[in-house]
N, CA, C and O atoms as a Maestro MAE file, in Angstrom:
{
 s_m_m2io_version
 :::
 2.0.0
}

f_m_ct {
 s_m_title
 :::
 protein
 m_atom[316] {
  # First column is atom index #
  i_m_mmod_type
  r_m_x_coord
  r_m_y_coord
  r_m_z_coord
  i_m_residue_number
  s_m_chain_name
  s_m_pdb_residue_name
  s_m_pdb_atom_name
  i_m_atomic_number
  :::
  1 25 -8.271 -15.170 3.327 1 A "UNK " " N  " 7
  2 3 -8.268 -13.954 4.113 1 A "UNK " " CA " 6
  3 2 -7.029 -13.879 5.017 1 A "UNK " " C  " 6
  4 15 -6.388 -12.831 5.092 1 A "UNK " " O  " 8
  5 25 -6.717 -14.877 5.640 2 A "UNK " " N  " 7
  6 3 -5.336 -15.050 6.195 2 A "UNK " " CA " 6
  7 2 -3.908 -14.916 5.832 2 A "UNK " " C  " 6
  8 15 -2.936 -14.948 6.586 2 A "UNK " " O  " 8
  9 25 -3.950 -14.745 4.426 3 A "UNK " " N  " 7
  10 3 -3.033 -14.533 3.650 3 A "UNK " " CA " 6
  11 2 -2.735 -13.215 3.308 3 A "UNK " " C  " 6
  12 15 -1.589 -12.770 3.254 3 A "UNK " " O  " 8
  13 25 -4.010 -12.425 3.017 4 A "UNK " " N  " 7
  14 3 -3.706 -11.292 2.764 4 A "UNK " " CA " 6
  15 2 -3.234 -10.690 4.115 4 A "UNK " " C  " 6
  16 15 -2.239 -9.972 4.212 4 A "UNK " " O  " 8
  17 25 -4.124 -11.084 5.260 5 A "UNK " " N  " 7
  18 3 -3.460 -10.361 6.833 5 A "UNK " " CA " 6
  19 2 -2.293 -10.339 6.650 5 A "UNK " " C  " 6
  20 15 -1.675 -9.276 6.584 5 A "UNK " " O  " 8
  21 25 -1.669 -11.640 6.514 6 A "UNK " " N  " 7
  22 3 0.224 -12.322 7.019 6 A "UNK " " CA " 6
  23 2 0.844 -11.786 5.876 6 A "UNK " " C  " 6
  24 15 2.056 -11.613 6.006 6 A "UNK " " O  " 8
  25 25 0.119 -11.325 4.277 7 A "UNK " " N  " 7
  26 3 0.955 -10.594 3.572 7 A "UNK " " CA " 6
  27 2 1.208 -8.895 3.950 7 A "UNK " " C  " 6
  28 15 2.252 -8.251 3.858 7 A "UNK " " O  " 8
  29 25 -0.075 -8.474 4.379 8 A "UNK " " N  " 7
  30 3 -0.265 -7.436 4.683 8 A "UNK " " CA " 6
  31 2 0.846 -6.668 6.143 8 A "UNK " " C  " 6
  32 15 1.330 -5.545 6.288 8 A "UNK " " O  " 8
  33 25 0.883 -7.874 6.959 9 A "UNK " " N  " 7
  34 3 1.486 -7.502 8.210 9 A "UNK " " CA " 6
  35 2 3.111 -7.768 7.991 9 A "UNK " " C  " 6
  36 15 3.931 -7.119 8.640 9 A "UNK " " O  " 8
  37 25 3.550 -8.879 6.923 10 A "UNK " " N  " 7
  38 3 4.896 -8.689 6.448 10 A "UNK " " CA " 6
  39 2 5.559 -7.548 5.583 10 A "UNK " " C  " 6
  40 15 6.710 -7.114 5.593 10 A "UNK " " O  " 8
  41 25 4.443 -7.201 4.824 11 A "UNK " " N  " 7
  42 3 4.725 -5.646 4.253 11 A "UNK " " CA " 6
  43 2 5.578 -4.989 5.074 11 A "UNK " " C  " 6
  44 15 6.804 -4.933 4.977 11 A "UNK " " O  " 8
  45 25 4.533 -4.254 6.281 12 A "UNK " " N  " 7
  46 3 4.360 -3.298 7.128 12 A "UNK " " CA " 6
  47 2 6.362 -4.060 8.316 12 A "UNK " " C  " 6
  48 15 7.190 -3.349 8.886 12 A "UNK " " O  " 8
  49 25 6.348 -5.252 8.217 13 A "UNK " " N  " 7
  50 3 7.364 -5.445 8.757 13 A "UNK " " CA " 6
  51 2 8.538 -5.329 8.108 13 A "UNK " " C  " 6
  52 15 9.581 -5.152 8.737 13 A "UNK " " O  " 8
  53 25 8.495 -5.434 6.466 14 A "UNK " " N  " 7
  54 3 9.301 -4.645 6.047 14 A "UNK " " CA " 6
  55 2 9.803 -3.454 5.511 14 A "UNK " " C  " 6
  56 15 10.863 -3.160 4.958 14 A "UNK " " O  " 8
  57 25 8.691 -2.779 5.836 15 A "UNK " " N  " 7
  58 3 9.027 -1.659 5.595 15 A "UNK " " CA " 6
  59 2 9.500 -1.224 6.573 15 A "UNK " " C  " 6
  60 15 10.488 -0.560 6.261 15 A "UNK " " O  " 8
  61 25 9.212 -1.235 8.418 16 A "UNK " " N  " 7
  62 3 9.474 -1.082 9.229 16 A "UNK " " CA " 6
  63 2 8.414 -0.506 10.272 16 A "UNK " " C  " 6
  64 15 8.523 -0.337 11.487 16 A "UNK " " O  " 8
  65 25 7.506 -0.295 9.528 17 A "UNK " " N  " 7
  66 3 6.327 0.200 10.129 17 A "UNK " " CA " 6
  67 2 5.213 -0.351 11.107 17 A "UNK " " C  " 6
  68 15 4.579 -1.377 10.858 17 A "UNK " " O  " 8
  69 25 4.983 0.626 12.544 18 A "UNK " " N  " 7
  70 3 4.498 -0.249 13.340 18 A "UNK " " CA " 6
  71 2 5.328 -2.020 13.337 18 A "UNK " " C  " 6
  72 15 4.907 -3.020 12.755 18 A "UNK " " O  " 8
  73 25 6.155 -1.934 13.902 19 A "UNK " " N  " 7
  74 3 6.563 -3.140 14.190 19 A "UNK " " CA " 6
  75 2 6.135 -3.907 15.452 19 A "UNK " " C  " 6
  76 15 6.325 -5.123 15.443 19 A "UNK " " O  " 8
  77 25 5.729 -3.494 16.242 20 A "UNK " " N  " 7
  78 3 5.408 -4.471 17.136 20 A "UNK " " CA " 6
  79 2 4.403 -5.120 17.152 20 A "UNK " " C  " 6
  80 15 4.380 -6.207 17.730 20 A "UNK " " O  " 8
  81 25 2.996 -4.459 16.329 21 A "UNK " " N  " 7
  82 3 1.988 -4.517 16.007 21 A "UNK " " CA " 6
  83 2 2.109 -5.190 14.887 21 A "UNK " " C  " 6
  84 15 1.559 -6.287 14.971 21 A "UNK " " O  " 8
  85 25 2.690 -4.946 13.695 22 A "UNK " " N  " 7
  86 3 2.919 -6.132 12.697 22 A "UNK " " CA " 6
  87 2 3.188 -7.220 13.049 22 A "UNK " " C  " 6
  88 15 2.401 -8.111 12.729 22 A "UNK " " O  " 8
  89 25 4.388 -7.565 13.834 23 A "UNK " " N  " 7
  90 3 4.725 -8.865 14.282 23 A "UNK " " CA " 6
  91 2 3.732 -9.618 15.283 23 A "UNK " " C  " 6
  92 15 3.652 -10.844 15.204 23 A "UNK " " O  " 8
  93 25 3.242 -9.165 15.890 24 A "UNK " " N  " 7
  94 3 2.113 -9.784 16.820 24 A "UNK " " CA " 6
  95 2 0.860 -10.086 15.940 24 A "UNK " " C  " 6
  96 15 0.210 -11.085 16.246 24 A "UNK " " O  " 8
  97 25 0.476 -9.380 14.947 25 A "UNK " " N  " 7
  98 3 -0.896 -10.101 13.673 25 A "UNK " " CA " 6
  99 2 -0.193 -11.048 13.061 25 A "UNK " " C  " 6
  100 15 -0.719 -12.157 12.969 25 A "UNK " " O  " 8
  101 25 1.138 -10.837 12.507 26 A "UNK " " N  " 7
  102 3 2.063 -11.843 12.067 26 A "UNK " " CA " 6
  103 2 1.850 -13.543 12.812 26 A "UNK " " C  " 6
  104 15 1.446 -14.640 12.426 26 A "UNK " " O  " 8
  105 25 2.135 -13.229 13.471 27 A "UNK " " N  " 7
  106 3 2.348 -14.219 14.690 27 A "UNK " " CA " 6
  107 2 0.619 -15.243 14.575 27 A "UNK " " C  " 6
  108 15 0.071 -16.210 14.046 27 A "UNK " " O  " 8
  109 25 0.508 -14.561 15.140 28 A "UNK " " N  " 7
  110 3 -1.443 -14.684 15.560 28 A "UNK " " CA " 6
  111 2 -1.651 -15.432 13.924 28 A "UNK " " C  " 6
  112 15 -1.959 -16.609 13.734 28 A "UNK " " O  " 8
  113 25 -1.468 -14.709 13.184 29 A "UNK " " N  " 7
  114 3 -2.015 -15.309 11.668 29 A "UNK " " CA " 6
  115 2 -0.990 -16.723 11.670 29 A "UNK " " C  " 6
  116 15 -1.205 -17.859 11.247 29 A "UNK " " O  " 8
  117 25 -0.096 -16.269 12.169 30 A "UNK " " N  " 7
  118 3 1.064 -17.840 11.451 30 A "UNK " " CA " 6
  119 2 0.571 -18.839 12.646 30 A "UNK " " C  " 6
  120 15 0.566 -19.904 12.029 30 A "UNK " " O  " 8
  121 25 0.241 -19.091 13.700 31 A "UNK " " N  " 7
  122 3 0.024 -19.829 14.308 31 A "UNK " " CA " 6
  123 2 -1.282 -20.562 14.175 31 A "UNK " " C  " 6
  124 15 -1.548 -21.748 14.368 31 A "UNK " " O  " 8
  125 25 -2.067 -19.496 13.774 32 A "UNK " " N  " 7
  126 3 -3.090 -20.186 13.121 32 A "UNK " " CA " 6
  127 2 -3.491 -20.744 12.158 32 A "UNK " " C  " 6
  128 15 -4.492 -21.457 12.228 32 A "UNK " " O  " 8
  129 25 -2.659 -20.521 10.752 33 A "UNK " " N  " 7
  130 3 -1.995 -21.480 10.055 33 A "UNK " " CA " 6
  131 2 -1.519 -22.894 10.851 33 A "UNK " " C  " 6
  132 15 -1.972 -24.029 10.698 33 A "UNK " " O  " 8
  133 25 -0.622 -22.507 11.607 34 A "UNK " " N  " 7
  134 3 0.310 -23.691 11.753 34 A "UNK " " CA " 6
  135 2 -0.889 -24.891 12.456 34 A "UNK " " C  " 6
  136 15 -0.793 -26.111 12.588 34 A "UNK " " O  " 8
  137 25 -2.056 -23.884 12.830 35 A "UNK " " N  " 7
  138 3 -3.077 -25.395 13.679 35 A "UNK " " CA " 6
  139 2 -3.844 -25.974 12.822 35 A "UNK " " C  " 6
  140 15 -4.118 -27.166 12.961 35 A "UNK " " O  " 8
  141 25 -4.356 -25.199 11.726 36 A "UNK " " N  " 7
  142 3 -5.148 -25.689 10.669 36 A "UNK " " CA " 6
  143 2 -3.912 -26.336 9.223 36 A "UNK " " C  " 6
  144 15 -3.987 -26.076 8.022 36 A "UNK " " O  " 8
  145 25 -3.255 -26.892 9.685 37 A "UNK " " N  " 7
  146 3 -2.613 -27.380 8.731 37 A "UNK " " CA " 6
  147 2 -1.977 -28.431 9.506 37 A "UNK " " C  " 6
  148 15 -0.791 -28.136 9.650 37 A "UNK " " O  " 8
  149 25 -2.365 -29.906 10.255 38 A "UNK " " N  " 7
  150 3 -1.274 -30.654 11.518 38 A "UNK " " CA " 6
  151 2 -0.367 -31.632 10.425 38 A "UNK " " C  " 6
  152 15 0.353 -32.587 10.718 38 A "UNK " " O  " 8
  153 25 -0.566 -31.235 9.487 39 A "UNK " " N  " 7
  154 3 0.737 -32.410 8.486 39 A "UNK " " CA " 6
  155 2 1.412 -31.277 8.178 39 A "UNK " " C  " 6
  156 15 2.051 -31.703 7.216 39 A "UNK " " O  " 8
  157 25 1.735 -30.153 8.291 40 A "UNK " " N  " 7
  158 3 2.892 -28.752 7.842 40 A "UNK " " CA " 6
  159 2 2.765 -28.347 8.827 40 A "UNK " " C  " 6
  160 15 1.708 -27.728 8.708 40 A "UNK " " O  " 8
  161 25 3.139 -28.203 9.969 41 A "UNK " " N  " 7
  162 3 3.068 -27.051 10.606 41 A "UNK " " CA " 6
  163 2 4.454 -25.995 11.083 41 A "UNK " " C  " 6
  164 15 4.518 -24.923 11.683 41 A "UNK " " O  " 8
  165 25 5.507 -26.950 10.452 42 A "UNK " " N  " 7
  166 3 7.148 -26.189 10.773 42 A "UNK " " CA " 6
  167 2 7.183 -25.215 10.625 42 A "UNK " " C  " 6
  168 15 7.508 -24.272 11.347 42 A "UNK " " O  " 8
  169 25 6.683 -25.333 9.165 43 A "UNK " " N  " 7
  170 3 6.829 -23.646 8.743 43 A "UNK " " CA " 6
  171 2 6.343 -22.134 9.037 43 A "UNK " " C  " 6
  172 15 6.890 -21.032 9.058 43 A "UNK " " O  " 8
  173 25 4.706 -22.764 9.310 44 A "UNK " " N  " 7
  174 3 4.114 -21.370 9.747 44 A "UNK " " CA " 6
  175 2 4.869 -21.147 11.296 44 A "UNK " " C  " 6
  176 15 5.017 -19.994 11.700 44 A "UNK " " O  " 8
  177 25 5.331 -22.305 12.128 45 A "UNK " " N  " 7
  178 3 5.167 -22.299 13.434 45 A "UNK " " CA " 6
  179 2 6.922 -21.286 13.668 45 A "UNK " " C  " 6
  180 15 7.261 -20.420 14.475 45 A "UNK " " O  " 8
  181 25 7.608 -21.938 12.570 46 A "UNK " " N  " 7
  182 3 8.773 -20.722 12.302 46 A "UNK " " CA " 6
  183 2 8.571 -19.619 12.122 46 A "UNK " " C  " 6
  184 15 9.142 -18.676 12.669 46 A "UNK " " O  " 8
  185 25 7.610 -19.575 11.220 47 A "UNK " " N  " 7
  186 3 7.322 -17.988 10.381 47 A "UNK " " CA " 6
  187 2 7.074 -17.143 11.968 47 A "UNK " " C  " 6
  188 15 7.581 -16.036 12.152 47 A "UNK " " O  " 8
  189 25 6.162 -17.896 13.135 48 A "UNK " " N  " 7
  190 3 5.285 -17.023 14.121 48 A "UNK " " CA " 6
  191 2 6.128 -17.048 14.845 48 A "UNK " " C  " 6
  192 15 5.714 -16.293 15.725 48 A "UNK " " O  " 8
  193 25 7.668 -17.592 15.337 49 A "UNK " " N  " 7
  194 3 8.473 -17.265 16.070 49 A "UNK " " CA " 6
  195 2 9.127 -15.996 15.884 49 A "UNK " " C  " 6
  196 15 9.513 -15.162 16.703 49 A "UNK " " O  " 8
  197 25 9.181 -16.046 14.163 50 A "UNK " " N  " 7
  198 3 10.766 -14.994 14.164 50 A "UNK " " CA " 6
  199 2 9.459 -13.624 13.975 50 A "UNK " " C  " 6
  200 15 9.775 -12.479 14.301 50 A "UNK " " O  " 8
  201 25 8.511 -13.822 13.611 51 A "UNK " " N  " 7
  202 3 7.361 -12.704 13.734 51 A "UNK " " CA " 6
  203 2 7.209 -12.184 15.454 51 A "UNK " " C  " 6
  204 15 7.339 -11.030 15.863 51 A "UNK " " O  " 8
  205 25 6.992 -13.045 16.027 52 A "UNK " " N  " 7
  206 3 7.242 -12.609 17.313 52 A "UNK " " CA " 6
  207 2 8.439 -11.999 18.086 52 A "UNK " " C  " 6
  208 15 8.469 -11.084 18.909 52 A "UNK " " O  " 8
  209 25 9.227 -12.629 17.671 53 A "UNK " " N  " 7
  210 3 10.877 -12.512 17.566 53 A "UNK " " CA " 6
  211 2 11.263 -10.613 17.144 53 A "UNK " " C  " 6
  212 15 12.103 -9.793 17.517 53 A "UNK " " O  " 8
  213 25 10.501 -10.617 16.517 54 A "UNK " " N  " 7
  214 3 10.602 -9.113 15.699 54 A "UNK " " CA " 6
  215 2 9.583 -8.064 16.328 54 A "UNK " " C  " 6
  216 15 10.082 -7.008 16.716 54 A "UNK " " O  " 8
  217 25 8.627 -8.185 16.427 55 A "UNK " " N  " 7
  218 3 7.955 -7.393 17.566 55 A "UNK " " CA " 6
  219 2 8.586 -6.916 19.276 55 A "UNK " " C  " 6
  220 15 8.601 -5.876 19.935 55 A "UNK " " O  " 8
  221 25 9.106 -8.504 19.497 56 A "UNK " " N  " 7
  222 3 9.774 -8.120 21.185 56 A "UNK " " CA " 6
  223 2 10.844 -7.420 20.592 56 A "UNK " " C  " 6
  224 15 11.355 -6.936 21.602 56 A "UNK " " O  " 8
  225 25 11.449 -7.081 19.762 57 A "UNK " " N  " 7
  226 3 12.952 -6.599 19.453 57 A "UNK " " CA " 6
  227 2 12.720 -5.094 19.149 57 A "UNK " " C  " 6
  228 15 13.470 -4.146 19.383 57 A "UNK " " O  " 8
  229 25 11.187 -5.120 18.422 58 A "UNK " " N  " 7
  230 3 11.201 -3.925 18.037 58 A "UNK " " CA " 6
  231 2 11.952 -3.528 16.890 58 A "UNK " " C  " 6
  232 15 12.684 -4.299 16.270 58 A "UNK " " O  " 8
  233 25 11.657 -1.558 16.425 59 A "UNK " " N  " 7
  234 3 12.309 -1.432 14.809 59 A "UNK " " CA " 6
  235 2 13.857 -1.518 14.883 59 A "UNK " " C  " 6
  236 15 14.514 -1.537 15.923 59 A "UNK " " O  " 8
  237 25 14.393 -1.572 13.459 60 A "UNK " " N  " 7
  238 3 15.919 -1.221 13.466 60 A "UNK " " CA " 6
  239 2 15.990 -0.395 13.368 60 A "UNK " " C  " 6
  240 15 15.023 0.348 13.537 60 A "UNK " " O  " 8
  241 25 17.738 0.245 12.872 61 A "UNK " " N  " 7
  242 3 18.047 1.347 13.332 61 A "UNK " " CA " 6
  243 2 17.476 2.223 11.573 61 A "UNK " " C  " 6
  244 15 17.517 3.422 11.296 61 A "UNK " " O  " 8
  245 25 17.126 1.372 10.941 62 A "UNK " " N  " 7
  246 3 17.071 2.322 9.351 62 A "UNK " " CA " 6
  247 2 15.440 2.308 8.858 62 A "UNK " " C  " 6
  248 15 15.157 2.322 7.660 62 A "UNK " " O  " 8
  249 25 14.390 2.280 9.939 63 A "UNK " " N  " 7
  250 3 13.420 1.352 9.834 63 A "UNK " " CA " 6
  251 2 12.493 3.022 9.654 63 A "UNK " " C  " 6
  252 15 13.016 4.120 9.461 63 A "UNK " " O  " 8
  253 25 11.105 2.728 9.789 64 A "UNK " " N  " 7
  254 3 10.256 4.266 9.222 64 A "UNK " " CA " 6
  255 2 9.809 4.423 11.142 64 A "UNK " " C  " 6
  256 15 9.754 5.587 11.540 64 A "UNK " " O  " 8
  257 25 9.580 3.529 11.989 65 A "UNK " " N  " 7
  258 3 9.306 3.744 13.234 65 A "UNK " " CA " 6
  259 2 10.652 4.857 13.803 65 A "UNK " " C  " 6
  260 15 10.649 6.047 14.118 65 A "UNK " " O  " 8
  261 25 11.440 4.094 13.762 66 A "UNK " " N  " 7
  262 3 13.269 4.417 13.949 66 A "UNK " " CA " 6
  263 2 13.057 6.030 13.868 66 A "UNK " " C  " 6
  264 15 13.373 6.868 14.713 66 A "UNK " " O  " 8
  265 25 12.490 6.201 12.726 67 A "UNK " " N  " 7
  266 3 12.866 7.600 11.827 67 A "UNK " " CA " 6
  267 2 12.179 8.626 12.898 67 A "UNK " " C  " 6
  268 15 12.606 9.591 13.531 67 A "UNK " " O  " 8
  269 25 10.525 7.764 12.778 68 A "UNK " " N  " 7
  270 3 9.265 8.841 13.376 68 A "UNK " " CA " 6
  271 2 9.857 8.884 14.479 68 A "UNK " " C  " 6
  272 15 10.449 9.956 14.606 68 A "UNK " " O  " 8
  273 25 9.996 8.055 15.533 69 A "UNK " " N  " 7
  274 3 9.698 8.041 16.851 69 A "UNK " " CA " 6
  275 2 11.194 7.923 17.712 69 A "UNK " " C  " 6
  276 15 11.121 7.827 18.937 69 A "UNK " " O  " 8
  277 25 12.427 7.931 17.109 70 A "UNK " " N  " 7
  278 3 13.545 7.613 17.678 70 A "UNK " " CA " 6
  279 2 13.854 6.339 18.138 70 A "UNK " " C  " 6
  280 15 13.045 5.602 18.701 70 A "UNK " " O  " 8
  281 25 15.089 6.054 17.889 71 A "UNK " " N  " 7
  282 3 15.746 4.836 18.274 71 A "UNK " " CA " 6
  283 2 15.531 4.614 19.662 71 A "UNK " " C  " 6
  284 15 15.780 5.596 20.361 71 A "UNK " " O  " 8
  285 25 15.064 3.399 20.366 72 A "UNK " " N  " 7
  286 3 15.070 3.315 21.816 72 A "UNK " " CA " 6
  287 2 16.595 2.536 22.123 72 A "UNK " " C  " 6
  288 15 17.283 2.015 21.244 72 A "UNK " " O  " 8
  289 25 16.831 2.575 23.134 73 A "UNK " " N  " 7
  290 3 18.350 1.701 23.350 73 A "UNK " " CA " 6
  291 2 18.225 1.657 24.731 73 A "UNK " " C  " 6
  292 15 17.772 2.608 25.369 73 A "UNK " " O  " 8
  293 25 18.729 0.238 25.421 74 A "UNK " " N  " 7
  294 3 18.316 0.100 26.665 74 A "UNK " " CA " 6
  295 2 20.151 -0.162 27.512 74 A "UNK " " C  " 6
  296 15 21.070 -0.915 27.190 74 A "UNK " " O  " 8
  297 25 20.050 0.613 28.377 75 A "UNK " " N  " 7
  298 3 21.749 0.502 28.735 75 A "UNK " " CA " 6
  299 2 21.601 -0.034 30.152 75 A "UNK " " C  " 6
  300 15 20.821 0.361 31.018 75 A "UNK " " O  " 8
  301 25 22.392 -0.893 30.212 76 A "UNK " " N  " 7
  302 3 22.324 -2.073 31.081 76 A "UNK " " CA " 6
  303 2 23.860 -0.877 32.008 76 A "UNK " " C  " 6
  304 15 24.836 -0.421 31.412 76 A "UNK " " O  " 8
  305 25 23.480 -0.659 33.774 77 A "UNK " " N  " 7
  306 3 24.671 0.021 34.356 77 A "UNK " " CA " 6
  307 2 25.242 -0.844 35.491 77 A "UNK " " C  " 6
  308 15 24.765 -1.889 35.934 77 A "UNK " " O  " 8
  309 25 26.070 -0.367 35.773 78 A "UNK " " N  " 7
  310 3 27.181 -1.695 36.573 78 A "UNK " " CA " 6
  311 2 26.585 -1.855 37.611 78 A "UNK " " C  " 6
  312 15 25.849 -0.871 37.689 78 A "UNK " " O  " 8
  313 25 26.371 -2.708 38.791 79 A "UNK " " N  " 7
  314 3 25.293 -1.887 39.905 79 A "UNK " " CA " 6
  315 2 26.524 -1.657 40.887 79 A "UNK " " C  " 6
  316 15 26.361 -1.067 41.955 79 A "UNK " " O  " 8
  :::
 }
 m_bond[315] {
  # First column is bond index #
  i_m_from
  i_m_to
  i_m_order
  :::
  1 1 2 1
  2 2 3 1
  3 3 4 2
  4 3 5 1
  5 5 6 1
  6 6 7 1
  7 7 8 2
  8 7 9 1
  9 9 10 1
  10 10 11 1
  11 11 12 2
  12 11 13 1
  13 13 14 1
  14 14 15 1
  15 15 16 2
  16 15 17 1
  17 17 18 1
  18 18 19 1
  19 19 20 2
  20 19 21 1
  21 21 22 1
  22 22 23 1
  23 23 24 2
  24 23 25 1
  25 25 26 1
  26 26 27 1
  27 27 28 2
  28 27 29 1
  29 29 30 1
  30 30 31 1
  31 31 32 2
  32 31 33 1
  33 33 34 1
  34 34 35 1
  35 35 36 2
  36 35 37 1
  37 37 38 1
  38 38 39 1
  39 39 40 2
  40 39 41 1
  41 41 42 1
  42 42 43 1
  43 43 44 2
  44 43 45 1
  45 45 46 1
  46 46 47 1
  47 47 48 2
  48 47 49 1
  49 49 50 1
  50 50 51 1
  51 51 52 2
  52 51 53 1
  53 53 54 1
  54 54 55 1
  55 55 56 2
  56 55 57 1
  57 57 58 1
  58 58 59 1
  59 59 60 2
  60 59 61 1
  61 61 62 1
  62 62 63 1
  63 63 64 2
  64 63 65 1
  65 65 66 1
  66 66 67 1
  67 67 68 2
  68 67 69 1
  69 69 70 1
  70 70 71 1
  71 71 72 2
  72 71 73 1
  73 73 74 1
  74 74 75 1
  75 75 76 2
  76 75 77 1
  77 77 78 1
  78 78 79 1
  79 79 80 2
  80 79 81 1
  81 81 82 1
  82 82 83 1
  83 83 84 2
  84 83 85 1
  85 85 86 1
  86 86 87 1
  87 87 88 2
  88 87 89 1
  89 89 90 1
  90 90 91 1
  91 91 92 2
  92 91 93 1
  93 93 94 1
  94 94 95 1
  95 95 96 2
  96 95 97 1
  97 97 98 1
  98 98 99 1
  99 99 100 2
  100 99 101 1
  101 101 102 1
  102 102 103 1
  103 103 104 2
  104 103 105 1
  105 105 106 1
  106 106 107 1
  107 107 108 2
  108 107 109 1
  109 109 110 1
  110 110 111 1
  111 111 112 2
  112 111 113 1
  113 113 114 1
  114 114 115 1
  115 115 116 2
  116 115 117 1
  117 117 118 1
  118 118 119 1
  119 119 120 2
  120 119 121 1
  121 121 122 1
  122 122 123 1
  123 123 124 2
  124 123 125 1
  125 125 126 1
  126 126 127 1
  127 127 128 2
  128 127 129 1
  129 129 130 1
  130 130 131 1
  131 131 132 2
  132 131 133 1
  133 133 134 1
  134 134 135 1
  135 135 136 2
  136 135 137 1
  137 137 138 1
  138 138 139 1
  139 139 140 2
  140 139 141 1
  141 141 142 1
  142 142 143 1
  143 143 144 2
  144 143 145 1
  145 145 146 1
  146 146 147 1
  147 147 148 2
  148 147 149 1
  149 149 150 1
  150 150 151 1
  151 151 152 2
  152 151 153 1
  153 153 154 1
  154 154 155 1
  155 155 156 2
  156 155 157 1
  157 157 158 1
  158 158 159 1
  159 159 160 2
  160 159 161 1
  161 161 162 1
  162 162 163 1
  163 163 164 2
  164 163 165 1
  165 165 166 1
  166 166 167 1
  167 167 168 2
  168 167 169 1
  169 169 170 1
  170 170 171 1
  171 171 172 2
  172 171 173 1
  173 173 174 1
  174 174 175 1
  175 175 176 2
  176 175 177 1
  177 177 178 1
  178 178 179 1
  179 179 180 2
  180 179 181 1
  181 181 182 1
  182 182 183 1
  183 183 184 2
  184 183 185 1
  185 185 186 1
  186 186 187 1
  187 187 188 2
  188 187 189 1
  189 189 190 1
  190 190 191 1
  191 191 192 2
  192 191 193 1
  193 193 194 1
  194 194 195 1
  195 195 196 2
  196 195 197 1
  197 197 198 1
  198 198 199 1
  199 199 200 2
  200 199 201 1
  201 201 202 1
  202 202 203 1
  203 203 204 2
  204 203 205 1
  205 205 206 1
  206 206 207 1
  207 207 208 2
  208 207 209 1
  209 209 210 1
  210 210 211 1
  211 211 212 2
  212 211 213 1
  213 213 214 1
  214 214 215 1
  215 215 216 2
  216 215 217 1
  217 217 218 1
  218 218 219 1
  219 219 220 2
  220 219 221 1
  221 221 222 1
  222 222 223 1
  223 223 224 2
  224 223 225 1
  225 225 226 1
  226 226 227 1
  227 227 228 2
  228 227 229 1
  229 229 230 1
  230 230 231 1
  231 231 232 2
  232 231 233 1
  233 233 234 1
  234 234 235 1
  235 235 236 2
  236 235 237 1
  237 237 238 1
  238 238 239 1
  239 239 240 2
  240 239 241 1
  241 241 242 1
  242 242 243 1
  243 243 244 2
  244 243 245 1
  245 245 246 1
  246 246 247 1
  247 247 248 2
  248 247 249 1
  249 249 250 1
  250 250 251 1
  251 251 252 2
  252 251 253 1
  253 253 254 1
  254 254 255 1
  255 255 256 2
  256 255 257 1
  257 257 258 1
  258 258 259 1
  259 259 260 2
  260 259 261 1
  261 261 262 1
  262 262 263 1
  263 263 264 2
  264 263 265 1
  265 265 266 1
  266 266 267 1
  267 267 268 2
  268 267 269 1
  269 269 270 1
  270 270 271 1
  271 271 272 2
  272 271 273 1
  273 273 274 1
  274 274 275 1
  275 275 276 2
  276 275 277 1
  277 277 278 1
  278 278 279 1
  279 279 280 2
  280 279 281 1
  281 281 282 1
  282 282 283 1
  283 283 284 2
  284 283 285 1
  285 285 286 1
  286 286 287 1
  287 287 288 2
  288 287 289 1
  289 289 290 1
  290 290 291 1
  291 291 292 2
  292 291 293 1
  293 293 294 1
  294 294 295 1
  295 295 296 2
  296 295 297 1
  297 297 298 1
  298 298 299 1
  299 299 300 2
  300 299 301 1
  301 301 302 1
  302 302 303 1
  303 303 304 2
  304 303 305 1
  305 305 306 1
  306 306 307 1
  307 307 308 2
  308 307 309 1
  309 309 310 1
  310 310 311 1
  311 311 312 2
  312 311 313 1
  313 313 314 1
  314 314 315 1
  315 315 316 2
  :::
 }
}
């Protein structure tokens, strides 16, 4: 069942859809992998970084969120 979630929520991350929300089930699923497995755990524990990694970052610029909802961009001003 965990598999289909973490396949299901990598879909949706590549397609671009709902990304922050993909990457955070992402995450949640890979970490929980990574506890039920203590002789492997590099991998899932990678997989739930860059899943997380991708949620705080949010969509790109060619992504289906991007499209719906507009690019956000955060501009840092001199003080």
């Amino acid at each position: 069942m965990a598999m289909i979630v973490a396949a299901g929520a990598g879909a949706l991350l590549l397609a671009g859809l709902w990304t922050p929300i993909a990457g955070v089930i992402a995450s949640i699923v890979e970490i929980g992998m990574a506890f039920s497995l203590p002789t492997d755990f590099q991998a899932p524990a990678l997989a739930a970084a860059i899943a997380l990694a991708l949620a705080l970052l949010g969509p790109g610029a060619w992504s289906v969120d991007a499209h719906n909802y507009g690019r956000k961009r955060i501009l840092i001003k001199d003080a």
